[in-house]
N, C-alpha and C positions, 0 to 999 in steps of 0.2 A: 504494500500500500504506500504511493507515495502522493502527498497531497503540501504542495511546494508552492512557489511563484511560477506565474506563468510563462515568463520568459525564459527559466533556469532550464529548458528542459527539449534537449532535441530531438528525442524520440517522437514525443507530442507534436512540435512545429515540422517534421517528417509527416507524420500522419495529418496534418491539413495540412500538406501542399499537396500531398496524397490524393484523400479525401479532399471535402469540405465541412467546412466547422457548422457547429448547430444552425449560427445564421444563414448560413447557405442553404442548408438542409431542408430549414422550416418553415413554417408561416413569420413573416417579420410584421409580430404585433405587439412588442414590446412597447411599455407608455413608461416613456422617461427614466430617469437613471436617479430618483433623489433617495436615500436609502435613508431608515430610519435613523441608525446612526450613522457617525462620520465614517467612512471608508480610506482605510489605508491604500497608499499607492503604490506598485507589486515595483522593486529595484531589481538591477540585474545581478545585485550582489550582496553579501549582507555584511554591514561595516560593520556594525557594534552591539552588541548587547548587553547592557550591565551589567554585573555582578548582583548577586544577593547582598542587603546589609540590612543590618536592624534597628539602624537610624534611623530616625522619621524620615531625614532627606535621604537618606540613603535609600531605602525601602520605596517610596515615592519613585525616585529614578527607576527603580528595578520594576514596579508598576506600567511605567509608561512604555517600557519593550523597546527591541531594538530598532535599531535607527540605522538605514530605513526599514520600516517596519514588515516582516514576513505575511505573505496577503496566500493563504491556502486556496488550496486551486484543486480540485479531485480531477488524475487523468486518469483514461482506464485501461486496465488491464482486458490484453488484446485489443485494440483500437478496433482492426479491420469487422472485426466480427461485432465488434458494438454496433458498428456502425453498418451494417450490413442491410438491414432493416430498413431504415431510412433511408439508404441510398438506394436501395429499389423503389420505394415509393419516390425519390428523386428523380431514376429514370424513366420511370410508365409515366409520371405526373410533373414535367420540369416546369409547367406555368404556374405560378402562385396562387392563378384562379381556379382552377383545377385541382389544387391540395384543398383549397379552402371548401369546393365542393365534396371531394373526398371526404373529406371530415364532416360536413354538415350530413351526407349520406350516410355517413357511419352511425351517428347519433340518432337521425331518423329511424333507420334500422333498427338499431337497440331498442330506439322508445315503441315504436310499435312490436316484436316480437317480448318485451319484457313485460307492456300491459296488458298483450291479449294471454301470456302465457297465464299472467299473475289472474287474468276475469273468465278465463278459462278453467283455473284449478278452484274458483268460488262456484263457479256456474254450473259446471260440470259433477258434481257432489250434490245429488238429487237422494234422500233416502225415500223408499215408498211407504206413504202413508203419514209420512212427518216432514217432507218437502225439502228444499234446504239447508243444512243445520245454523243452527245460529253460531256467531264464530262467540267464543272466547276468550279474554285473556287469560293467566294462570292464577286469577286472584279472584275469580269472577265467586261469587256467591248465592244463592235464592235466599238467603237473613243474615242482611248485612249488618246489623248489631244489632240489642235490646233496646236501646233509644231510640235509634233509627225505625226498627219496625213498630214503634209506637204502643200505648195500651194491648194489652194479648196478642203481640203481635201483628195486628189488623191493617197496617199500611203493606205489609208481604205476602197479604195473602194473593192466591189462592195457597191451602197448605197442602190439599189429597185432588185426585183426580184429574188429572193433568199430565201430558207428558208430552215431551219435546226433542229434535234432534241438536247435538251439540257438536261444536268443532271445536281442540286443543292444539294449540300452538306444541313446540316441541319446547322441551328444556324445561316443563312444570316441575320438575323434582327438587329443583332449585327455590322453589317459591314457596318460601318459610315467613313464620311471623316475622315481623321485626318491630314490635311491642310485647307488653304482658298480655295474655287474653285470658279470660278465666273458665273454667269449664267444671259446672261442680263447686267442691270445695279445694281444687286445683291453679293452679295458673300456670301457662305454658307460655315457651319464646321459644323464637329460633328451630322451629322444627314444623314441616310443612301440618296445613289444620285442614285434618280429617280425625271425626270422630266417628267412634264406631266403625262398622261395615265388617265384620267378621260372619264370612259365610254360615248360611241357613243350612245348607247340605241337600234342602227341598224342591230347590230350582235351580238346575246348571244353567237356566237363559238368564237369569240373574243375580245384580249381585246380594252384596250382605245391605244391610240399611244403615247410612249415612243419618246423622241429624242436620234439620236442615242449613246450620252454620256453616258447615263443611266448606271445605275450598271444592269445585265442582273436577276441574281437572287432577288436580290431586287424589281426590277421589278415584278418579277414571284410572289414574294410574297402581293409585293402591288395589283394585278391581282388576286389572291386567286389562282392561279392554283400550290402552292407547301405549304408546311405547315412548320414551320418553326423549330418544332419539327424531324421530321423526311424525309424534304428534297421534293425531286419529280421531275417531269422531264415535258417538255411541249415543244412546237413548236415554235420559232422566225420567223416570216416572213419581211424581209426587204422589207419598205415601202416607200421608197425615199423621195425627200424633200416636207418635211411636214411646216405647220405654224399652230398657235395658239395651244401650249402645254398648255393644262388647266389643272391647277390641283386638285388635288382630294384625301381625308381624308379616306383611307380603310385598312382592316385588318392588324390594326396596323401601318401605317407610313403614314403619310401625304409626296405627294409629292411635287415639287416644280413647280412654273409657270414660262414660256417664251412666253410670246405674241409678236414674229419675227417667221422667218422663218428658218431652217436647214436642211442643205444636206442629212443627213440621221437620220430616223426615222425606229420605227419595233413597229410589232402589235405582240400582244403572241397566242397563240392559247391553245387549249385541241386537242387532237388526233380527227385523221378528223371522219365524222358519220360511224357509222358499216352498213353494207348490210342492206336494208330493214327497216335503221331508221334511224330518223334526228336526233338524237340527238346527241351529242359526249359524249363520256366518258371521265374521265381521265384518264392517261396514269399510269399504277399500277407500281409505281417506285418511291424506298426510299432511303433515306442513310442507306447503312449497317452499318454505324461504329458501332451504338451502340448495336447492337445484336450481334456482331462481340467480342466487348468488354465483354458486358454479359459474353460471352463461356469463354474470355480469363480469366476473372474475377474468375470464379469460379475456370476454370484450377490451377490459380494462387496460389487460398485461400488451394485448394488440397495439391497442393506444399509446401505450408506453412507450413501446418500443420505434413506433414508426414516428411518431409527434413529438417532435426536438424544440420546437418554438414553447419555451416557459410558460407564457400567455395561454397557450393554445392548449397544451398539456393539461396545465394547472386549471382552467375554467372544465374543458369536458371532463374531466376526472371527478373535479366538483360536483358538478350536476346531475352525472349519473351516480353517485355516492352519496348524494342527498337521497335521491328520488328510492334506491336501492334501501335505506335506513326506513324514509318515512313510511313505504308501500310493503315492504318485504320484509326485513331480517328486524326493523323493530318498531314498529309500527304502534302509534298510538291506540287503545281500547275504543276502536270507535266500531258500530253495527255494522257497514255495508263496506265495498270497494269505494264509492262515490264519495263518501264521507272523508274517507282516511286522503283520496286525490282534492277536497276543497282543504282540508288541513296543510296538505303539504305543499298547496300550492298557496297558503296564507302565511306558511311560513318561509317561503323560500326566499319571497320577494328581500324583508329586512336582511334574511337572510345570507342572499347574494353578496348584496352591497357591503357588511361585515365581511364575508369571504372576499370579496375585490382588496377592501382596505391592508385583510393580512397579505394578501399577498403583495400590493403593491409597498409595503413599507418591512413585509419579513421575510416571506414563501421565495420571493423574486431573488433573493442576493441569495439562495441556495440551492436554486436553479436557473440560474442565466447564465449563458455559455458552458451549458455541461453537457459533456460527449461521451458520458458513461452510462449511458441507455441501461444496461441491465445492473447498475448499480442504483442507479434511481429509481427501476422497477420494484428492485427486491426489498429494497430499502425504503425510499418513499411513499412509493405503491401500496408495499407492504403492510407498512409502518402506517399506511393512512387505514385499510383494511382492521390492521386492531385497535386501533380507536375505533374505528366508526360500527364494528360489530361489539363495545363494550361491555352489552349485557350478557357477552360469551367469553369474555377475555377479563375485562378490570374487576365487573362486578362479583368476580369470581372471591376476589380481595375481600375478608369481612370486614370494611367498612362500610354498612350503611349510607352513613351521611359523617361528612367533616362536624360533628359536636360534641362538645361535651358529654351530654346526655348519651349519645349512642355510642360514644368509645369507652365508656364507662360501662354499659350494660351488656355490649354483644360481645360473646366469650372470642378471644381471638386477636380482638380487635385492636389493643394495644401493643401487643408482642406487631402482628400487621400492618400501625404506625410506626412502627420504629423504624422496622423493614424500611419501606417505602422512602422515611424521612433522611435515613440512610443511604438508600441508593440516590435520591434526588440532591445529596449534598455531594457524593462523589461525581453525581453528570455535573453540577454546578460549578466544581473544581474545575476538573476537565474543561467546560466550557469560557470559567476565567483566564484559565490556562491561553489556549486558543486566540483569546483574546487582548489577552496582554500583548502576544506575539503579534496578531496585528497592528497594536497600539491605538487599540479600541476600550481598554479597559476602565476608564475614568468614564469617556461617556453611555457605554451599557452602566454600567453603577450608578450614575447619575439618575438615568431610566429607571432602576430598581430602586433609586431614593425615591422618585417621585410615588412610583406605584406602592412603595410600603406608605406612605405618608397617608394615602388615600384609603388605604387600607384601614390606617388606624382612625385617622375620623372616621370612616365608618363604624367602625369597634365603638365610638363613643356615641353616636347617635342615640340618645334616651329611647328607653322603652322598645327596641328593635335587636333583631339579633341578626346576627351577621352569616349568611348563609354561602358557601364557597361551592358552587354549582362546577362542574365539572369542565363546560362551558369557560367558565370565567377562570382556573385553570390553564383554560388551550391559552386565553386575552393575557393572561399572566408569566407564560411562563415562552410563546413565542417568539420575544425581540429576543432572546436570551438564545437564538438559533437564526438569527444571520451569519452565518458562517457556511463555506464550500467545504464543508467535511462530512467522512461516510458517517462519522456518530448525529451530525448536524442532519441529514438528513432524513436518518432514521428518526429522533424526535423529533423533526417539523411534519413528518407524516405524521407519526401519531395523533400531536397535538391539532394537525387540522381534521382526521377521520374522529376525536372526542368533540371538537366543537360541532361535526357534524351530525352527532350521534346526540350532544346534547340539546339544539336546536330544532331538528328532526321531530325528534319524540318526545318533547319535553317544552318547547317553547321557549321563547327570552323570561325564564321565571327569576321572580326578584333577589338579587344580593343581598338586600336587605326583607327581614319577611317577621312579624307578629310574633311572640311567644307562644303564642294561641297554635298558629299556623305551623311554627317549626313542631311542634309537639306529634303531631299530626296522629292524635287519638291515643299519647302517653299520657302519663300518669300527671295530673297537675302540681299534685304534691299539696293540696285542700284536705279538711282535718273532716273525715268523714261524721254525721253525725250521733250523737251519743243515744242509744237506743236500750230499753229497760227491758227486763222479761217480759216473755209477753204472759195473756191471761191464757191457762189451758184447760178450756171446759171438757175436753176428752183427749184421744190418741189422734185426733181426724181433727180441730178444730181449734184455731188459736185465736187471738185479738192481741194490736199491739195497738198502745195509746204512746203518743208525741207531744207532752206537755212542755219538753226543754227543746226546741225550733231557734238554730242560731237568729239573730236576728236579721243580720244580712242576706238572709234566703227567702225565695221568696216559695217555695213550696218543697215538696219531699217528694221521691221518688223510691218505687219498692219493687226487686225483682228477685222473682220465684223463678228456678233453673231456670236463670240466665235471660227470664222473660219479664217486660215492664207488666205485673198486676196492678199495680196502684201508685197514681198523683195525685199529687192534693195540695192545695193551696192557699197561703196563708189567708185565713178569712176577714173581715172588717175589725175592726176594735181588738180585743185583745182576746178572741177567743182562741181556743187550740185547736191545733188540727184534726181531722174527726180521724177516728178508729180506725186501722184495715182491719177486716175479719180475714179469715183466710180460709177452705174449709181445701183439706186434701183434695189434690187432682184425682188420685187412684188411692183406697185408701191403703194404710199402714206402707205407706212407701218413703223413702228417702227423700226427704227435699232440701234447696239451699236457700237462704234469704242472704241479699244484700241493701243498702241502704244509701241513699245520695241526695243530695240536697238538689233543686231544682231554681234556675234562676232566669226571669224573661226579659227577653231583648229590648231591646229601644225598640225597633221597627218589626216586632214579631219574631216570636218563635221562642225555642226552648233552647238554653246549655245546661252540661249538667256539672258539679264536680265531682271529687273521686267517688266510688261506689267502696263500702266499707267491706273490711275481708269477708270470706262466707261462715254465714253462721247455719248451723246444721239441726233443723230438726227429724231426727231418728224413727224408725218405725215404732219402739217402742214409745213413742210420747214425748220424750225429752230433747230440750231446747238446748244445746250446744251454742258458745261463743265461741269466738276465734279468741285467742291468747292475745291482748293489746302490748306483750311486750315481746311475740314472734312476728306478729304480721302486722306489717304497714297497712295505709291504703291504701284499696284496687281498684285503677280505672272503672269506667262504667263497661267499656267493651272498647277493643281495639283492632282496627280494621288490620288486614294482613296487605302489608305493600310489599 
């Protein structure tokens, strides 16, 4: 590897006289030469370089590099054959209207063979009798919490009679809590939510019964009827309220037990028996993303290889690596194909114009004038590839989210910082390094003054918390990869295939964002409230009275396994809250009660605070507390992201 000044080097200036250099080669659409920062000027010799000293001035000198300053330049290994590529599409296409049509045909191409493949593999997935399946994502639910599904559940319903075809993305094995949720007198994190579903033994065309909290593909997987590699599609039948979810250890995920009972439950199915036989088959339905990718992949590596003009390279690459993110490999939770093409085409626009800016002030000064075609493939191409497939590559990392809150709570996750903080300090080195040698070093630093500075007003902005989006990341961490080096190139793909991944599927969401919002269904950390025995007129029937009601609240909230039975609200003058009665679902069975304070909006509607740990009343009659000096407070229920 040698990556030198341009001049230094006759092998290189052999091979253009040889050849011809990128600009000869390419589309010439370069816009202007002003680069973020200052740009050293490549000499044909290298006079001087400091010495190290540990002086302030001494040190300083050794900072500003030698004079004149070393300007890296990546040639490549093998010339002729880099170039090989390009100089064919040089000879069938030597007018520069004619490349530019090449390419525009190239792109057409893609866009129609990658949309009809992508409304083909939706349209074409017909089950009989249940039409369509509805697509999806790995988090997807039918009781998305006890507050959310409201009094007895009533805003989810239907709970029985009903049933529907469904399609699963691939890669649900992976889609775990990432809060407390509580199940019973339990609370579970970090491990995919499925309760119940331990086979009946009664019915091979179905499975065990799920309650209906369950994550829906997770389910399908712990079921065998989807594969986790490549997805699949299968039948939910709603099965109304069910008791004793048993659980059971298969194809990969154990699930979880609830010995109570719940309002709604669903059984999974395979496609009902064909004509003339009992048997059922599975329903032949996959994720396309990655076959999808495959085409785009290759499309891309073609691109690469024959498109030597920076400009030209770097925008179609873009484009179809947007469109490939938003439509394909990670696509936002939206119903139909139509939906996810108005998204991405809402989001490409701001989009774009960010993607233009990096490239014109960062992308450009580590591709312009480079003649190492399959080093830029493997490496940038590449490099742009695992960023922008993230949620198969980074998110692998157990970091949730950069917070406090979540590096504290998900097991892993701070030995996983270290890692990370550690490798990104030795690319940083390296990268100062690099840069010294240009005698660039004072003004990247300069750069990094300003963006921490900004940083930390943010940090101080009252009442807001500072949220480090993955996106802003790429914004952060790009100028720091103006440089023609092969490590330079490998992290400027990256970092542009994550901004593409985070803008794609995610949107421009805010750096700055509520304590409310970052939380996003954790624990508040509100003092649940203080709840007395209740009255027990038999084994089957209790009443609790709410005579001490904090004052700050404006009503109570009360959930039997996991379900809202009773709100109530503070009444006029100084009366108390009236009674819940409760009378057994099923009699002499296990139940849980929790407890939460209820509070209403300025403009409508209901929050709640924490729900207090589960307290257990027993078949035989007796009212169990939780220990207030084992168990904190417990969310009210916490969605699975």
């Amino acid at each position: 590897m040698r990556e030198t000044e341009e001049m230094a080097d006759p092998l290189h200036d052999g091979y253009k006289d040889e050849g011809r250099d990128s600009d000869e080669l390419s589309l010439d659409l370069e816009v202007g030469d002003i680069p973020l920062l200052p740009q050293g000027m490549a000499q044909p010799e290298l006079i001087h370089d400091p010495s190290f000293s540990c002086t302030p001035s001494g040190f300083c000198n050794w900072l500003r590099g030698p004079q004149p300053p070393h300007v890296y330049h990546i040639y490549p290994w093998f010339p002729r054959l880099q170039a090989a590529p390009a100089r064919l599409i040089d000879q069938k296409f030597p007018r520069k209207s004619s490349k530019i049509a090449l390419l525009a045909g190239g792109l057409i191409v893609w866009i129609f063979v990658f949309f009809l493949s992508l409304k083909a593999s939706v349209a074409g997935q017909e089950v009989p009798g249940y039409g369509q399946p509805v697509k999806l994502s790995c988090h997807h639910r039918l009781w998305n919490n006890a507050t959310n599904c409201g009094l007895n559940g009533d805003l989810c319903r239907p709970f029985e009679d009903q049933s529907f075809a469904f399609r699963c993305p691939s890669g649900c094995a992976a889609a775990i809590l990432l809060e407390p949720y509580v199940v019973g007198d339990q609370e579970h994190n970090y491990r995919p939510l499925v309760i119940g579903g331990k086979p009946s033994g009664q019915d091979d065309h179905l499975s065990g019964t799920y309650r209906g909290d369950s994550s829906i593909c997770a389910s399908a997987l712990h079921a065998g009827l989807v594969d986790d590699a490549t997805g699949g599609c299968g039948i939910l039948h709603r099965t109304g309220e069910q008791k004793e979810f048993l659980p059971a250890k298969q194809n990969g995920i154990e699930s979880i037990e609830f010995r109570s009972s719940f309002p709604m439950s669903f059984r999974l199915a395979k496609e009902p028996p064909s004509s003339g036989s009992g048997e059922a088959k599975p329903i032949k339905c996959s994720d396309s993303r990655w076959a999808l990718f495959a085409f785009t992949l290759v499309w891309t590596t073609i691109l690469s290889l024959v498109v030597t003009s920076a400009p030209a390279f770097y925008s179609s690459i873009y484009f179809i690596v947007w469109f490939q993110v938003a439509m394909a490999s990670d696509p936002p939770s939206m119903g139909s194909i139509y939906d996810l093409v108005s998204i991405a085409l809402g989001r490409f626009l701001p989009g774009a114009f960010v993607g233009f800016v990096l490239y014109y002030f960062c992308v450009r000064h580590t591709l312009k004038n480079l003649d190492a075609h399959w080093d830029k493939t493997v490496l940038w191409l590449g490099g742009c590839w695992v960023g922008a497939l993230n949620t198969d590559t980074f998110d692998r990392i157990p970091i949730s989210r950069l917070t406090p809150h979540d590096i504290q709570q998900q097991p892993g996750a701070l030995t996983a910082l270290i890692i990370v903080v550690g490798t990104l300090l030795a690319i940083a080195f390296g990268q100062a390094h690099c840069y010294r040698r240009e005698g660039r070093f004072f003004p990247t630093i300069s750069i990094y003054g300003v963006l921490v500075a900004v940083v930390l007003i943010l940090v101080a902005v009252p009442h807001m918390n500072l949220r480090i989006h993955h996106y802003i990341l790429s914004l952060l961490f790009l100028p720091g990869t103006t440089l023609q080096t092969r490590p330079s190139l490998l992290y400027s793909g990256i970092l542009i295939g994550l901004f593409v991944n985070g803008i794609a599927r995610w949107g421009f969401d805010s750096i700055l964002q509520t304590p409310g919002a970052l939380l996003d269904g954790a624990k508040l950390g509100t003092i649940p409230p203080k709840i007395y025995p209740p009255s027990l007129t038999d084994n089957n029937n209790l009443v609790f009275s709410f005579p001490d009601v904090a004052p700050h609240a404006d009503g109570l909230s009360v959930l039997v396994n996991d379900v809202e039975r009773f709100q109530a609200f503070r009444p006029k003058g100084d009366k108390p809250l009236p009674d819940f009665t409760w009378t057994r679902t099923n009699p002499n069975e296990l139940e849980y009660f929790r407890f939460g304070y209820v509070h209403s909006k300025a403009l409508g509607g209901l929050w709640y605070e924490d729900f207090s740990p589960p307290a257990t009343w027993n078949a035989d009659g007796n009212f169990v507390f939780p220990d207030p000096d084992t168990s904190g407070p417990v969310q009210p229920e916490a969605d699975s992201t």
